[in-house]
C-alpha positions in Angstrom: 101.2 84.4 97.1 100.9 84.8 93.2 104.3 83.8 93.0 103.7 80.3 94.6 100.8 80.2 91.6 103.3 80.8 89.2 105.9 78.4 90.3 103.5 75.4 90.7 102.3 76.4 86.9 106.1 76.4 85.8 106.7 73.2 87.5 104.2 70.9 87.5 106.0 67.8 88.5 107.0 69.5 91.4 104.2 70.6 92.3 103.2 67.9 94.6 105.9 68.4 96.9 105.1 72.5 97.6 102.2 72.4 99.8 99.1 75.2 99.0 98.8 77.7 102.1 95.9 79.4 102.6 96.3 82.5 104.8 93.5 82.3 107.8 90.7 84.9 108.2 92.0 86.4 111.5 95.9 87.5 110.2 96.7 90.5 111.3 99.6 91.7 109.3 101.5 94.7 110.5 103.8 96.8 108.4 106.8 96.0 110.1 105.8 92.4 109.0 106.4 92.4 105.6 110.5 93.6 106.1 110.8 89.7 107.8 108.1 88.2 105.6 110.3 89.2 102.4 113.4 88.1 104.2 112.2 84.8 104.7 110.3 84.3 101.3 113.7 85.1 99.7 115.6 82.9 102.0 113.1 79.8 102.4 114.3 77.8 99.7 117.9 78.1 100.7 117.8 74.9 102.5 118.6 71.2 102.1 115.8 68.7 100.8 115.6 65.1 101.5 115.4 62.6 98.8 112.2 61.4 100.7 110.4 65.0 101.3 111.7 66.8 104.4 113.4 70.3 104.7 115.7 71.2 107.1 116.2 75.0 108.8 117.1 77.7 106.5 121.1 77.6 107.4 122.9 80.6 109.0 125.0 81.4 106.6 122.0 82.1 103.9 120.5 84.2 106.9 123.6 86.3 107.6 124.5 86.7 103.9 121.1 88.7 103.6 121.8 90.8 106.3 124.7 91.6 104.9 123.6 92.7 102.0 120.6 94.5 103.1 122.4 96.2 106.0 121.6 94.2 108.8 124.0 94.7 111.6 124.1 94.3 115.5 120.6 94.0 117.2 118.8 94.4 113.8 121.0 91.5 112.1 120.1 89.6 115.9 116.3 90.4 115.4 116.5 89.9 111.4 117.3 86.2 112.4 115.2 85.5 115.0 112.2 86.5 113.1 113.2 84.3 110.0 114.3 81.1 112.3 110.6 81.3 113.9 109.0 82.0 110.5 110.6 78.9 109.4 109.8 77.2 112.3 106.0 77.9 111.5 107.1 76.9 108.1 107.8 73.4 108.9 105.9 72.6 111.3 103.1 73.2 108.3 105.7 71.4 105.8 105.5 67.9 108.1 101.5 68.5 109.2 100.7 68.3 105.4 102.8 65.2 104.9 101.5 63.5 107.6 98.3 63.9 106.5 99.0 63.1 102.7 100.7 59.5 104.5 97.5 58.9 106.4 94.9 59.8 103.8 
């Protein structure tokens, strides 16, 4: 995630509030992966923030705008979501772990 490098190096006053991610040992990435992985990295930061940290989901519209774009239509656009909404999910969840811990340390 060179880009994430990049940005926090561009941004420094905001770096604080994009967590680091280290990828773990045992990922398994499959081919098909990276067609949902790019989805979501495009679409991740077309969300609302809260004035107090927080994100909320990536919103439907953002999801099904992509899909239209790239083609996405019927079960694909159906699958297309489903794999960025659980992405996100993961996302998160990793989002509020990390400022939990930052509030407790």
């Amino acid at each position: 995630m060179d880009w994430l490098a990049d940005l926090r190096e561009a941004e420094p006053d905001a770096a604080a509030v994009i967590p680091e991610f280290e990828e773990p040992d045992d990922l398994v990435e499959e081919d098909w992966h990276r067609l949902y992985l790019r989805a979501w990295r495009i679409l991740r930061f077309d969300r609302q923030y809260g004035s107090f940290g927080g994100e909320s989901h990536i919103c439907f519209r953002a999801i099904n705008a992509y899909g239209r774009r790239y083609g996405f239509t019927g079960q694909d656009f159906d699958l297309l979501r489903h794999c960025v909404i659980e992405i996100d999910r993961e996302w998160l969840d990793f989002v509020a772990e990390e400022q939990d811990e930052g509030k407790t340390k």
